[in-house]
N, C-alpha and C positions, 0 to 999 in steps of 0.2 A: 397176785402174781399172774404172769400173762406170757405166754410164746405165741411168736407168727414166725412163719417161714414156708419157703417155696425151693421147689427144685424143679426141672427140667417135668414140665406137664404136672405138675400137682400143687397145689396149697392146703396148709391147714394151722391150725388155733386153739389153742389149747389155754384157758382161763379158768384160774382156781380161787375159789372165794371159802378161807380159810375158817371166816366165821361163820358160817354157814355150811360148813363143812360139805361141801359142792364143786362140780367141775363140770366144766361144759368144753367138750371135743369135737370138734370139726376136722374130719377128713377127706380131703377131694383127692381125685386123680384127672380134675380138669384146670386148666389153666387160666383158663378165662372166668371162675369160683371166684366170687372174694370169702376165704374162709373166715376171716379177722369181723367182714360185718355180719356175717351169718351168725357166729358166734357169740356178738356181742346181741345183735335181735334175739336171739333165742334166752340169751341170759337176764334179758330185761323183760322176756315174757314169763320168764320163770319164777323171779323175784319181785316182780312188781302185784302191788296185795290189792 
């Protein structure tokens, strides 16, 4: 399960890995962030063995 979304100056991402009972949150308050690849970099640093 996955949410991205943005409003006026900020983005952020929020990716839940159920089997693994994990969640990776990204929150900016900058616009020009991409939280969605932040996100998924981080989740493939995590989980990868």
């Amino acid at each position: 399960m996955s949410a991205f979304g943005t409003s006026k100056g900020a983005q952020n991402a929020f990716i839940r890995f159920p089997g693994r009972k994990a969640v990776v949150i990204v929150l900016s308050n900058r616009a020009t962030m991409n939280a969605q690849e932040l996100a998924e970099r981080l989740a493939a640093r995590l989980f990868t063995k």
